[in-house]
LUMPA-662574 format. One record per residue (C-alpha): x negated, y, z; residue number from 1; residue in one letter. Coordinates in Angstrom, 2 decimals. Layout:
N
R       px       py       pz    n  res
R        X        Y        Z  NUM    A
...
This chain:
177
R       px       py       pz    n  res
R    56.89    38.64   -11.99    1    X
R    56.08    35.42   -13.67    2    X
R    54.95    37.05   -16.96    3    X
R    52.51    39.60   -15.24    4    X
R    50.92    37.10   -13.59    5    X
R    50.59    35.19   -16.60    6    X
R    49.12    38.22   -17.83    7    X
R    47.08    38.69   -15.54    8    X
R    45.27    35.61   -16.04    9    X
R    44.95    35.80   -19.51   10    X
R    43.14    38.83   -19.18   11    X
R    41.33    36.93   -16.55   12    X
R    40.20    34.41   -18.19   13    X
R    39.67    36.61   -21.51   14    X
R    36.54    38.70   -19.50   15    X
R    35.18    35.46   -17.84   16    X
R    35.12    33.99   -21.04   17    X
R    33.32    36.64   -23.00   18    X
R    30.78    37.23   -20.58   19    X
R    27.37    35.60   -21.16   20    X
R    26.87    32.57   -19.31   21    X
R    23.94    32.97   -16.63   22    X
R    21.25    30.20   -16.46   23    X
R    20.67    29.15   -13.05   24    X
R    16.87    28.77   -11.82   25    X
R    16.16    25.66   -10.20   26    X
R    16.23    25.95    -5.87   27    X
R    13.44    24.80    -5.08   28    X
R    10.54    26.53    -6.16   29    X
R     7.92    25.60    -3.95   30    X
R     7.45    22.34    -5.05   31    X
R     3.86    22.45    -6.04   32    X
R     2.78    23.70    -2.60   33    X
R     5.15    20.65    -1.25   34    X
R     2.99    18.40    -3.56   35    X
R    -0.49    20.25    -2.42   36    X
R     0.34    19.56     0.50   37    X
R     1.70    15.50     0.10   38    X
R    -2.17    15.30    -1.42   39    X
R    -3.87    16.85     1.75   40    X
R    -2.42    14.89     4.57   41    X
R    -2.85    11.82     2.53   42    X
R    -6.45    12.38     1.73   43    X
R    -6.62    13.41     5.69   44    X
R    -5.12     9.49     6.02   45    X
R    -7.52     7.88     3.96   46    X
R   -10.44     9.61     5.85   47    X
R    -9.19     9.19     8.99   48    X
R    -8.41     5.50     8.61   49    X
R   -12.21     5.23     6.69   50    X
R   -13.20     6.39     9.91   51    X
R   -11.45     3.62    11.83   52    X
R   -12.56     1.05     9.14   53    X
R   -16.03     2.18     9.70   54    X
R   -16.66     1.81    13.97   55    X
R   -14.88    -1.52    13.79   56    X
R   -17.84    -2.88    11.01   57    X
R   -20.20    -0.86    13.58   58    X
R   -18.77    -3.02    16.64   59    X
R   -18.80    -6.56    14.62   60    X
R   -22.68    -6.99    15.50   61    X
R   -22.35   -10.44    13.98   62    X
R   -21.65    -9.99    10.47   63    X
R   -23.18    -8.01     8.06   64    X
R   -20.28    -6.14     5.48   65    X
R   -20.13    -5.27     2.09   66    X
R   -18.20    -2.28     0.41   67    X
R   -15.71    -3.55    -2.34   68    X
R   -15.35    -1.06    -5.26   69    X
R   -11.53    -0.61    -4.34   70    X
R   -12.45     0.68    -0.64   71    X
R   -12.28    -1.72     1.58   72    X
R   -15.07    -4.04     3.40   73    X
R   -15.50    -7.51     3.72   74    X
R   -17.89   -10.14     4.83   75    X
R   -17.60   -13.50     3.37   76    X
R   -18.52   -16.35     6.01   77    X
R   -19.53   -20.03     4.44   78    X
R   -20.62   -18.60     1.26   79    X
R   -20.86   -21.20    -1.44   80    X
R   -22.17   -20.72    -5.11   81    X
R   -18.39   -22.27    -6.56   82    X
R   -16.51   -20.00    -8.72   83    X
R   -14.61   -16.52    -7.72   84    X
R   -10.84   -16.65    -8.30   85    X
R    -9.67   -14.42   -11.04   86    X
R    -6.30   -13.22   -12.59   87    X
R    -4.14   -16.09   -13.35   88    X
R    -5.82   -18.95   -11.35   89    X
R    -3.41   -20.70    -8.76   90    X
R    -4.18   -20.15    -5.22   91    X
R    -3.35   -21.44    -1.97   92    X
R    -4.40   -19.20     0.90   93    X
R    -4.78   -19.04     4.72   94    X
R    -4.76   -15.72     6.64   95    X
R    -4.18   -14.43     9.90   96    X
R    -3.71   -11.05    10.76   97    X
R    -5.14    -8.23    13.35   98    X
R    -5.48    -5.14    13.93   99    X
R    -8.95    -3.10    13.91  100    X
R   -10.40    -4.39    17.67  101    X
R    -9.65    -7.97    16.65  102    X
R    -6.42    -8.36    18.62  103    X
R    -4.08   -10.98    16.77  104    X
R    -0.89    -9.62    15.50  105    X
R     0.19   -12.61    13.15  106    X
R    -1.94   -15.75    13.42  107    X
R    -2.44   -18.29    10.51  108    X
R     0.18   -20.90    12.49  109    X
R     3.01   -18.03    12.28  110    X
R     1.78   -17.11     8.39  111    X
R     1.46   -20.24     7.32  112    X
R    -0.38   -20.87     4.01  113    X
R     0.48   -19.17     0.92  114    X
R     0.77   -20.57    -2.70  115    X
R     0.24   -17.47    -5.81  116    X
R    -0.80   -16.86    -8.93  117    X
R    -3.26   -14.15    -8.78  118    X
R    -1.79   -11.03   -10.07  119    X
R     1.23   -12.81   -11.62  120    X
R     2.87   -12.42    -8.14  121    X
R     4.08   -10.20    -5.62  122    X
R     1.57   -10.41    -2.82  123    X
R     0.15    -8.15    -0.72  124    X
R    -2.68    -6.36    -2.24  125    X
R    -4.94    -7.04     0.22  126    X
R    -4.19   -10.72    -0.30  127    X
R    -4.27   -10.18    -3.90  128    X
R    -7.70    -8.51    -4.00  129    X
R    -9.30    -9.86    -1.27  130    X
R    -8.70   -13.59    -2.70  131    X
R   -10.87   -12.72    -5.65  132    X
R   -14.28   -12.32    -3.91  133    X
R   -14.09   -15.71    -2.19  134    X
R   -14.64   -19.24    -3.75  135    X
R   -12.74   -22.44    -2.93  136    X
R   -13.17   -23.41     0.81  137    X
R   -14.75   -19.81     1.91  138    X
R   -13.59   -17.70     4.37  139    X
R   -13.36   -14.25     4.86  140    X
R   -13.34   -10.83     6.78  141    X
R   -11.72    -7.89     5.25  142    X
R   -11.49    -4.88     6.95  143    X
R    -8.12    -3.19     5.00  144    X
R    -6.89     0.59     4.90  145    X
R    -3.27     0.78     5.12  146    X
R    -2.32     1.11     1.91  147    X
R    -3.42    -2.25     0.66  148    X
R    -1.42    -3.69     3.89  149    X
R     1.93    -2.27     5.15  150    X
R     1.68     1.03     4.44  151    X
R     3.74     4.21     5.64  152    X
R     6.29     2.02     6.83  153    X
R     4.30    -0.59     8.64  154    X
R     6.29    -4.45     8.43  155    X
R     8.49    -2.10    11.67  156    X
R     7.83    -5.39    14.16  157    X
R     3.99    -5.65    14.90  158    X
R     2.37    -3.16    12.51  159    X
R     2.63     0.29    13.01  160    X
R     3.04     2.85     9.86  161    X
R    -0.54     3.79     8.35  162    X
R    -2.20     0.89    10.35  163    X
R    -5.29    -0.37     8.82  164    X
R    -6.08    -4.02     9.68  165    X
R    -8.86    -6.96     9.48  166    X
R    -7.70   -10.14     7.62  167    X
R    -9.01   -13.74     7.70  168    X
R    -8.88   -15.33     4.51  169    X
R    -9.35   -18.51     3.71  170    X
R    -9.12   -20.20    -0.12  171    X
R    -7.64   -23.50     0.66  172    X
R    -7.59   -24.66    -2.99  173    X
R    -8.19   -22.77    -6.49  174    X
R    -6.72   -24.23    -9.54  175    X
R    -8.57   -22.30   -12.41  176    X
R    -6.38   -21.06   -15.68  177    X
């Protein structure tokens, strides 16, 4: 009994053996439309928060904005003809935080100030970029999509996911490279 089963799976393993090994195709084959589709409910995002960004300069009667080339606004209050921070000078920043209508989610006593090196640290971008329109002792308005703030995932306390917000920031002090 012991030898035909032994036999058995010799011959087994003899056919499996000798048959040509079948590639298998990948599952998921619908990956591009998955991507396609990624791409359309982001650009729907960025319109949609554009949008958003757009009735609150439209409500701020007060201040005049201008369009940075990266897609945000801003309005820059105390202007002064000093020099515009740049990669590598040393910063020390106050902000506060609020959403769209003005309503403060994190104000500059909870923040704190904040010492960087521009674009040698991890900041947020919309510290990072808004920063390098002001000069030392200016102050200013930035009306942010999401995706220079929190993101998809919001900071999941006070900021929702896909939240665009208005920053005041102030350059305490600018230490040139």
């Amino acid at each position: 009994m012991k030898i035909i089963l032994i036999l058995i799976n010799i011959l087994f393993i003899t056919v499996v053996a000798c048959q040509d090994i079948e590639v298998r195709k990948p599952l998921n084959e619908k990956s591009s439309i998955f991507l396609k589709n990624s791409a359309l409910r982001n650009k729907k995002r960025v319109d949609l928060e554009s949008i958003l960004i757009n009735e609150a300069r439209d409500l701020d009667k007060q201040n005049t904005y201008k369009s940075s080339t990266l897609g945000f606004l801003y309005f820059v209050k105390n202007e002064k003809k000093g020099s515009l921070a740049k990669k590598g000078d040393f910063v020390e920043v106050q902000y506060q935080i609020e959403d769209l209508n003005k309503n403060i989610l994190y104000s500059k006593d909870e923040l704190q100030n904040i010492r960087f090196i521009i674009d040698k640290e991890e900041v947020l971008p919309a510290l990072r970029e808004g920063v390098k329109l002001l000069s030392e002792g200016e102050t200013g308005i930035f009306l942010f999509p999401s995706h220079f703030c929190y993101g998809y995932q919001g900071d999941m306390e006070k900021i929702s996911p896909n939240q665009p917000l208005r920053f005041l920031i102030k350059l305490v002090s600018l230490t040139k490279n």
